[in-house]
C-alpha positions as CSV (number, residue, x, y, z in Angstrom):
1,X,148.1,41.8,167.9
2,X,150.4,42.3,170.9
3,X,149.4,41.7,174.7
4,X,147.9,44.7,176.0
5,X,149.7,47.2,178.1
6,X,148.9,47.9,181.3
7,X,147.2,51.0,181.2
8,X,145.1,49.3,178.3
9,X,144.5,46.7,181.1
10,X,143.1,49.3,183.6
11,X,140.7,50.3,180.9
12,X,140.3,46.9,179.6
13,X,138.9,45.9,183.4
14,X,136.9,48.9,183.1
15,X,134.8,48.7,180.2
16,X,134.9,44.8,179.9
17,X,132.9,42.8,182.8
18,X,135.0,39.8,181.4
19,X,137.9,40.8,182.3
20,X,137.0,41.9,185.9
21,X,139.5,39.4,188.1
22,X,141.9,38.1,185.6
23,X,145.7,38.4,186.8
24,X,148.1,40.4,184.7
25,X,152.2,41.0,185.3
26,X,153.3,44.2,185.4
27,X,156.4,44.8,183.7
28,X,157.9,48.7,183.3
29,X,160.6,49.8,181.1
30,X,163.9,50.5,182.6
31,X,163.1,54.1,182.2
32,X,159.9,54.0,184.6
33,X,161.9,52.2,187.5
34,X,163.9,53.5,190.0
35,X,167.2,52.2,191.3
36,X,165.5,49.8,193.9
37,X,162.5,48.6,192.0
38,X,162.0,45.1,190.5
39,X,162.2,44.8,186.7
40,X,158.8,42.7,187.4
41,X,156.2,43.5,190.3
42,X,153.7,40.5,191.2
43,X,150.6,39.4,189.5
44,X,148.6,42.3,190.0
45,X,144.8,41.6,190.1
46,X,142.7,44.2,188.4
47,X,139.7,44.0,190.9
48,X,142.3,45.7,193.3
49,X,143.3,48.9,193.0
50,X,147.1,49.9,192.3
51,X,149.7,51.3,194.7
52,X,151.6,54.2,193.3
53,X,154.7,51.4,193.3
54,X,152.4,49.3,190.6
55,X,151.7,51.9,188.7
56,X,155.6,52.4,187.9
57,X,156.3,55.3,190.0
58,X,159.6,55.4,190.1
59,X,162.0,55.0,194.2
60,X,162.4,58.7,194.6
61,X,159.0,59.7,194.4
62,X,157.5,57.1,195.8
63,X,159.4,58.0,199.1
64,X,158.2,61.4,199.0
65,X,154.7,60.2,198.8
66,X,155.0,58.2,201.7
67,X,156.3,61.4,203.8
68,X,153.3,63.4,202.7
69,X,151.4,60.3,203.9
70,X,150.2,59.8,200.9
71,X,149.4,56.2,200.5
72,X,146.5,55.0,198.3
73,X,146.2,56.4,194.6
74,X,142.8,58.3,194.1
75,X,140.9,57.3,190.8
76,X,142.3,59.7,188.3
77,X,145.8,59.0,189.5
78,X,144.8,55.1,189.1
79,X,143.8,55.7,185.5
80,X,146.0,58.5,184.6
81,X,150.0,57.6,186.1
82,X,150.2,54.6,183.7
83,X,149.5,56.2,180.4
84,X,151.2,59.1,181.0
85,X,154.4,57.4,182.0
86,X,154.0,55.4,178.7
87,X,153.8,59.1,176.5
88,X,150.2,59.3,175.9
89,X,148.1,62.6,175.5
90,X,145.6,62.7,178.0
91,X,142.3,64.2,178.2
92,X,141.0,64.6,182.1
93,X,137.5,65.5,183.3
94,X,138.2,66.1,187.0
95,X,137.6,69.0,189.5
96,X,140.0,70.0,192.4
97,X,140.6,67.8,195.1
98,X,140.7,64.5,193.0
99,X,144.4,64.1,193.3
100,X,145.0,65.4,189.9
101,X,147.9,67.6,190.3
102,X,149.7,64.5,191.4
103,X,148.0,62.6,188.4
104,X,150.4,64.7,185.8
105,X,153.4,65.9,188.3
106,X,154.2,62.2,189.1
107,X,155.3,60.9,185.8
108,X,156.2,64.5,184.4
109,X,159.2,64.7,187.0
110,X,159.6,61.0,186.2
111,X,159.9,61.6,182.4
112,X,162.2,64.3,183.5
113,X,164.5,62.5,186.1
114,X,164.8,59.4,183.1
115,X,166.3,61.6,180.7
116,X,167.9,64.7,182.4
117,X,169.0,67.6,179.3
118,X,169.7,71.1,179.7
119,X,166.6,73.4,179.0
120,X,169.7,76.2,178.2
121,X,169.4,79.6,178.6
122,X,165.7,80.7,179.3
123,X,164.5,77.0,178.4
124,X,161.8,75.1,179.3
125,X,161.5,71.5,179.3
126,X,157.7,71.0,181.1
127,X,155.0,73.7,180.9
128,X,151.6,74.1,183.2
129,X,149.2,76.8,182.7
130,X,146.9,77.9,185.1
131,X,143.8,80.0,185.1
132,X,144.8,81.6,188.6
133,X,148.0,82.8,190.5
134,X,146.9,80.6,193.5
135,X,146.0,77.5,191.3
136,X,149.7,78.5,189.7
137,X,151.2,78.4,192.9
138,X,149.7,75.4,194.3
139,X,151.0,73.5,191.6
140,X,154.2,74.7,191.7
141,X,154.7,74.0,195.5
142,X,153.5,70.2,194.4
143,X,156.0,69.9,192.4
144,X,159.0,70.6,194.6
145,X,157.0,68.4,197.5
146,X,156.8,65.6,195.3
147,X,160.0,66.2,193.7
148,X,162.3,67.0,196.3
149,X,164.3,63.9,196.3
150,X,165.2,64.9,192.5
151,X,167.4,67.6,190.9
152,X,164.2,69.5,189.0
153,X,164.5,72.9,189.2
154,X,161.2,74.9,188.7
155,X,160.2,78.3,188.8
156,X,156.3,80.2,188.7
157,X,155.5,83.4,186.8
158,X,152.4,85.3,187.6
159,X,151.0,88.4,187.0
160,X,150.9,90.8,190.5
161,X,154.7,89.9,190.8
162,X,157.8,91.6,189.8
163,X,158.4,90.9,186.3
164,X,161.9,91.3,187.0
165,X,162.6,88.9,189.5
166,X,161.0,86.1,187.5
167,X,162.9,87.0,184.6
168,X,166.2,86.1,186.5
169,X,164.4,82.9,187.8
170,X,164.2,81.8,184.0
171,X,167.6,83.1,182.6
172,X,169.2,79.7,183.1
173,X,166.4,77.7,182.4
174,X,164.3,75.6,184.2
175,X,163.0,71.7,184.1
176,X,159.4,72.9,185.3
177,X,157.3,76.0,184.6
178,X,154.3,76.9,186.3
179,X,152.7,79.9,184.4
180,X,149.2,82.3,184.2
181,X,148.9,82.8,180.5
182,X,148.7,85.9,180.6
183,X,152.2,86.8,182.4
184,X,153.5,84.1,180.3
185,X,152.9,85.7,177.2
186,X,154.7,89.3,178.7
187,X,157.5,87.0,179.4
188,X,157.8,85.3,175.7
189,X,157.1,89.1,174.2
190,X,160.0,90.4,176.6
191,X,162.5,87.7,175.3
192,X,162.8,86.0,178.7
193,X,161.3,82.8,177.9
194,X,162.0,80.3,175.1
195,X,159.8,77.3,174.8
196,X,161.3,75.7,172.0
197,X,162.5,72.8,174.4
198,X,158.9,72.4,175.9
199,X,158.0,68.3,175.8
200,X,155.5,68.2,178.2
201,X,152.4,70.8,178.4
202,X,149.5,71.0,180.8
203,X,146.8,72.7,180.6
204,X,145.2,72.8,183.7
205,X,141.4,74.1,184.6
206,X,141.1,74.3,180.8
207,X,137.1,75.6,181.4
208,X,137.9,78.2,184.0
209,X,140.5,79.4,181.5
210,X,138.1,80.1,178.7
211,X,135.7,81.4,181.4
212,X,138.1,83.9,182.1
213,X,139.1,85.0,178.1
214,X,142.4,82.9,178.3
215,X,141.3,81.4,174.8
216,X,143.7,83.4,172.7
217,X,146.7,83.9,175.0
218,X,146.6,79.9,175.6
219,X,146.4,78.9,171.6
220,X,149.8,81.7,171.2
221,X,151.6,79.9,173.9
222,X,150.4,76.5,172.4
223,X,151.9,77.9,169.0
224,X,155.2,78.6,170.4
225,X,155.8,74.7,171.8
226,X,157.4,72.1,169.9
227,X,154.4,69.8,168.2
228,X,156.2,66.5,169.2
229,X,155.5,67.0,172.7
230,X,153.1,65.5,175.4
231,X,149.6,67.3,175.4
232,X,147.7,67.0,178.9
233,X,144.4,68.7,179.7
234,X,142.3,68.6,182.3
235,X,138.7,70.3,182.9
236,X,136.1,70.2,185.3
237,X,133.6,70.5,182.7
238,X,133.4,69.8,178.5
239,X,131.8,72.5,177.2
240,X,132.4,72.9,173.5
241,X,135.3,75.4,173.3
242,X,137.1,73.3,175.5
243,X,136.5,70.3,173.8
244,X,137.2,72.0,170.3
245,X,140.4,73.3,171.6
246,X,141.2,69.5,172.9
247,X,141.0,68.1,169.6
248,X,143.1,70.9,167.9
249,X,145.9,70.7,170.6
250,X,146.3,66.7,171.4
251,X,147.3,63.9,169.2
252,X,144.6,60.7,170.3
253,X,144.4,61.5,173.9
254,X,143.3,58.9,176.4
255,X,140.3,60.2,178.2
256,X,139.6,59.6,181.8
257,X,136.3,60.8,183.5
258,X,136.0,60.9,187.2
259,X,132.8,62.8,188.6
260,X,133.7,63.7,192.2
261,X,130.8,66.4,192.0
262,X,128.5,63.9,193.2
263,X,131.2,62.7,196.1
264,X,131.5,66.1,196.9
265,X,127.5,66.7,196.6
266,X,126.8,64.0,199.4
267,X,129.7,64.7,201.7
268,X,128.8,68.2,202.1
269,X,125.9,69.0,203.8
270,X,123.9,71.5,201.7
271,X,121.2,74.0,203.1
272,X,119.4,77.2,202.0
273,X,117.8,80.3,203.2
274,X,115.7,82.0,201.3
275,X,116.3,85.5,202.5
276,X,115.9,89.0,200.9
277,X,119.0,90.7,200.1
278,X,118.9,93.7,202.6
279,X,118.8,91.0,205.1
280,X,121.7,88.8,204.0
281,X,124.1,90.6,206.3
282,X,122.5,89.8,209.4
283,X,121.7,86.9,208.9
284,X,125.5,86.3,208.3
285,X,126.2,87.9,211.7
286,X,123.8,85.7,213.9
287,X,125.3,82.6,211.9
288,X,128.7,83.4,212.7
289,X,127.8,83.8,216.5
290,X,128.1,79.8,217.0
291,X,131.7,79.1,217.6
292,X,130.7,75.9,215.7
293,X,131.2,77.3,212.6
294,X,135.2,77.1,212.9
295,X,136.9,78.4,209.9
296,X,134.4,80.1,207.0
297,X,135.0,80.7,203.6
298,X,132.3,83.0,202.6
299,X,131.7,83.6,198.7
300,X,130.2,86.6,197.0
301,X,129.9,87.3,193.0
302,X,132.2,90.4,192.9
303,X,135.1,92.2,194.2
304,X,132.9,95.1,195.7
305,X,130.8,93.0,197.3
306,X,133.4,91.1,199.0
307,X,135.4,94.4,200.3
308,X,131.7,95.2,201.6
309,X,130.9,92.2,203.9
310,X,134.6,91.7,205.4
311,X,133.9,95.3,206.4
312,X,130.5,94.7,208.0
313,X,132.5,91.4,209.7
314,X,135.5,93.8,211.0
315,X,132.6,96.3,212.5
316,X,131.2,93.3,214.1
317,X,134.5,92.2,215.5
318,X,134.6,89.0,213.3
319,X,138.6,88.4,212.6
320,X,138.3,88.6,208.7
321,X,140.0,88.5,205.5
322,X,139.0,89.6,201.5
323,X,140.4,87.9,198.7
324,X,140.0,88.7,195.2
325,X,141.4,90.1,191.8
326,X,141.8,93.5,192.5
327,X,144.4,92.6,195.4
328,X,147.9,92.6,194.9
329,X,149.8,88.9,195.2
330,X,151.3,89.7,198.5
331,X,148.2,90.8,199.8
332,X,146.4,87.9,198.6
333,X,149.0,85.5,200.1
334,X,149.0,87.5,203.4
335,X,145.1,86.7,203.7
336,X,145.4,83.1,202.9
337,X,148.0,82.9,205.5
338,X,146.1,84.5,207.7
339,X,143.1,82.1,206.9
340,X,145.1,79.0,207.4
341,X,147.1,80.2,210.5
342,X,143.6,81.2,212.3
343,X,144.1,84.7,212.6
344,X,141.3,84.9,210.4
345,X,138.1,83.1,211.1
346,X,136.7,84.2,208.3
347,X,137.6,84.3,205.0
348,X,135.7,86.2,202.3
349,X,135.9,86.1,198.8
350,X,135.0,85.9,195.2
351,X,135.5,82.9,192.7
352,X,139.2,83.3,191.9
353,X,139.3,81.2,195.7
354,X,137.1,78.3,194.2
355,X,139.6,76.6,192.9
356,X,143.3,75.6,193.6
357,X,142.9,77.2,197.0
358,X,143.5,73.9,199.4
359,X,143.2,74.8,202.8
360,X,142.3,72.0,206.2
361,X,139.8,72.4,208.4
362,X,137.2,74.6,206.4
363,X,134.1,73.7,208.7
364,X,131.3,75.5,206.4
365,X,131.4,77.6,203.3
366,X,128.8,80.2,203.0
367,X,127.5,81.7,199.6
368,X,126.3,85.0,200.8
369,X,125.4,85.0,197.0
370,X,124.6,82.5,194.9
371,X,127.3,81.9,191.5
372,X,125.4,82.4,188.3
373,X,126.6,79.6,186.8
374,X,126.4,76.4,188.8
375,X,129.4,74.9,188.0
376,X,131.0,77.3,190.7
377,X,128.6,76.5,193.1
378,X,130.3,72.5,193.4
379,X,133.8,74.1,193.2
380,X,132.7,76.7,196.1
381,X,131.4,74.0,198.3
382,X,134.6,71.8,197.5
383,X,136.8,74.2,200.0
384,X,134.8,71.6,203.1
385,X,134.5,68.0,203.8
386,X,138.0,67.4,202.1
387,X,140.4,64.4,202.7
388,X,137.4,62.7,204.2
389,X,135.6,65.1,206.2
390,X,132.6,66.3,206.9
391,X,131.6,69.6,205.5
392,X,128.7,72.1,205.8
393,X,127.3,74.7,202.7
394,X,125.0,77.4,203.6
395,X,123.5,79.5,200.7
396,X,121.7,82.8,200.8
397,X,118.8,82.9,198.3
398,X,117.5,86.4,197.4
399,X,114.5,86.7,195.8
400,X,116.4,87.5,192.1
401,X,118.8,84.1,192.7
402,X,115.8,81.9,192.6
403,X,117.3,81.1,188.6
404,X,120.4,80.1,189.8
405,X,119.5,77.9,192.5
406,X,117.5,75.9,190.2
407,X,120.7,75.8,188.0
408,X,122.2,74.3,190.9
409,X,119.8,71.6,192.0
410,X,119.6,70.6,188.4
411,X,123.6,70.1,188.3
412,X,123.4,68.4,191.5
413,X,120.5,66.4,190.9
414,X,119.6,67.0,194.4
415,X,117.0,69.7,195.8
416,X,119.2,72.0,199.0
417,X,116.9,71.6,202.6
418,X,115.4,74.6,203.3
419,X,116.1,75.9,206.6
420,X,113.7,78.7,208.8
421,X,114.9,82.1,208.9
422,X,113.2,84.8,211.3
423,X,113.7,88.3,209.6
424,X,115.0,90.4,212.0
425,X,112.3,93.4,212.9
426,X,112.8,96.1,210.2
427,X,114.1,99.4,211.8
428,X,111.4,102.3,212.7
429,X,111.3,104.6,209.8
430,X,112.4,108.3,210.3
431,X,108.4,109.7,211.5
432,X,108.1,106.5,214.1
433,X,111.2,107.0,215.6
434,X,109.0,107.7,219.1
435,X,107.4,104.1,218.6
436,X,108.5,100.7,218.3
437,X,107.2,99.2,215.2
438,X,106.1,95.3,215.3
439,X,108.3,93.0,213.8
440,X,106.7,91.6,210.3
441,X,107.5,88.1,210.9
442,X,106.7,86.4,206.8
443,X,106.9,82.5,206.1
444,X,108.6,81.9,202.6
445,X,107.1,79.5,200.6
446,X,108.2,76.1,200.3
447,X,111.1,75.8,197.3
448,X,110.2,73.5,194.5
449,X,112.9,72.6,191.8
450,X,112.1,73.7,188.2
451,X,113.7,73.9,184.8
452,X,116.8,76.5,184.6
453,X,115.7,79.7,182.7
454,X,117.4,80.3,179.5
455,X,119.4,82.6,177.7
456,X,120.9,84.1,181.1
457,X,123.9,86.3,180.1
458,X,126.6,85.2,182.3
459,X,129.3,87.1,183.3
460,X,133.1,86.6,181.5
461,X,136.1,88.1,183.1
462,X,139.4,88.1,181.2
463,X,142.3,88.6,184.5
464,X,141.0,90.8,187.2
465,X,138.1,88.4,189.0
């Protein structure tokens, strides 16, 4: 039996307290090097971590890395760059803001770079999916950072867009496409998109795909790509449709696990008030009147409900914007921009901002209502305390949401402090309006953690959330 490669090391090291300290060479194909790097890099210790150099990425990138200051790999690029420059499938189990998109876009445009072809006319030589037009555009604006000192040429469709001027983006073909399945799939009907030349796929936010009803559209698209190709998928969570789909879709995929939930968990500080839903909206208002809380992403379980408190902010001369699926692109872009700029304080909206929305400086995100399924409560609160910083999560608990916050503690592992809240005095009714009526100050009892109650329907959306 041959000497291990060195992605086998890394796992090796991992899973084998013997081999904890031994020194390996690294040695990396011509194909994996770039003009000015060494056919053979030092004895590389495995108790160390990597540098994106010793994991074989290739000159070109490497220098854009260092202008985005990005220095140190993060664990999933650590485990992930080495295989995937090899040709393995790959099976990730990671949430936003572990590095991943740099995990598969670094040796993609590497792959890419070593063997440059002609996709030809409405060609496509790597595919992502994405679950959201944000998440699709994130990616895609990834690409050309990390690619820029390359001749890649990419291109995004997503629904809320022109259909038309994506169509001419993908007339001559592109190296790189960034796609929601669902505008994908009106492209390949319309005859604008071949993907017979496809040799790398990604399928990215697999779960939040199938959440959404993606299931069908992603196996056509998966139909229509060559089956000697490489497979990558990555998912916050396993559940068993995603898993199923894994093993239909990839040939022995390396899986890598990294659980930055409980990272996330204990950089973020996490409180709750227990708070009936009629007073949710004040309470909102007297939080937001400490100039501490900088920049606010606040989250609420539907569209309607979002439209409904930026409108109570506006009234209360908070500087606000919605986002959510019934808004047009441009008007979702326009209120992200206007979140990140700081003409809007506030930024309210539903779970389609969860994930793949990266934006500095979020002081505190608020759940004016809680997610009923807890898996979006850790991507909610992942919008703060990223790239190292501190973070605050505030969540309102009506009455009814008792359910889900033990859903959440349980996922957690880790019970949410409890802060005091003072109802504000309830308003005189109609035959008292002569008198002031005495505020009904009530203590809420003290939260204990229990089991999650089952069989709760929870809610599926197919493209509009």
């Amino acid at each position: 039996m041959g000497a291990p490669s060195y992605a086998e090391k890394i796992l090796l090291n991992r899973s084998d307290p013997t081999a904890r300290g031994k020194d390996y060479a690294l040695e990396l194909p011509a194909a994996h090097r770039g003009p000015r790097s060494p056919a053979r890099f030092k004895e590389y210790s495995l108790v160390t971590s990597p540098t994106f150099a010793e994991l074989g990425v290739a000159e070109p990138l490497l220098r854009a890395l260092v202008a985005e200051n990005y220095l140190n790999p993060t664990p999933i690029q650590s485990q992930a760059i080495a295989p995937l420059l090899a040709g393995r499938d790959l099976l990730g189990i990671a949430q936003t803001g572990t590095g991943k998109t740099a995990a598969f876009a670094l040796p993609i445009l590497q792959h890419l770079a070593a063997k440059p072809e002609q996709p030809g006319p409405r060609g496509v030589r790597a595919l992502i999916l994405a679950p959201t037009r944000e998440l699709a555009i994130q990616i895609s604006q990834s690409f050309r950072t990390y690619g820029r000192h390359l001749h890649i040429r990419g291109a995004v469709v997503i629904g809320g867009l022109g259909m038309h001027g994506q169509s001419q983006a993908l007339s001559r073909g592109v190296d790189v496409l960034v796609a929601t399945p669902g505008r994908l799939l009106d492209h390949l009907k319309s005859g604008n998109v071949r993907l017979d030349k496809v040799k790398h796929l990604v399928l990215d936010e697999a779960d939040r795909m199938l959440d959404m009803g993606f299931i069908r559209d992603v196996r056509k698209i998966v139909a229509a790509v060559p089956r000697e190709r490489q497979t990558l998928l990555f998912s916050a969570t396993m559940p068993t449709d995603v898993a199923r789909l894994a093993a239909d879709i990839m040939r022995d995929p390396l899986r890598v696990e990294v659980t930055p939930k409980v990272v996330t968990v204990e950089a973020v500080d996490q409180r709750v008030f227990f708070v009936e839903a009629k007073q949710k909206p004040a309470l909102l208002a007297r939080l937001l009147g400490d100039q501490r809380l900088g920049r606010v992403i606040v989250f609420t379980r539907t569209k309607h409900g979002a439209n409904r408190v930026a409108e109570r902010l506006a009234r209360d001369g908070v500087s606000s914007e919605a986002i959510h699926g019934n808004k047009s692109q441009g008007a979702r872009q326009r209120a992200l921009e206007a979140f990140r700029t700081g003409r809007a304080r506030v930024l309210v909206a539903t779970d389609i901002a969860a994930r793949g929305i990266d934006v500095d400086g979020v002081t505190h995100v608020i759940n004016f209502e809680l997610p009923n399924e807890p898996e979006s409560y850790v991507h909610r609160i992942g919008r703060t305390a990223r790239a190292g910083a501190k973070g605050i999560a505030l969540a309102f608990c009506a009455p009814d949401e008792r359910a889900y916050l033990r859903d959440i503690e349980k996922l957690t592992r880790r019970p949410l402090l409890v802060e005091s809240y003072e109802p504000l005095p309830a308003q005189p009714a109609p035959e008292q309006r002569g008198g002031q009526r005495p505020a009904q100050h009530t203590h809420m009892a003290p939260h204990r953690p229990a089991q999650p109650r089952q069989g709760r329907n929870r809610s599926r959306s197919r493209r509009g959330r």
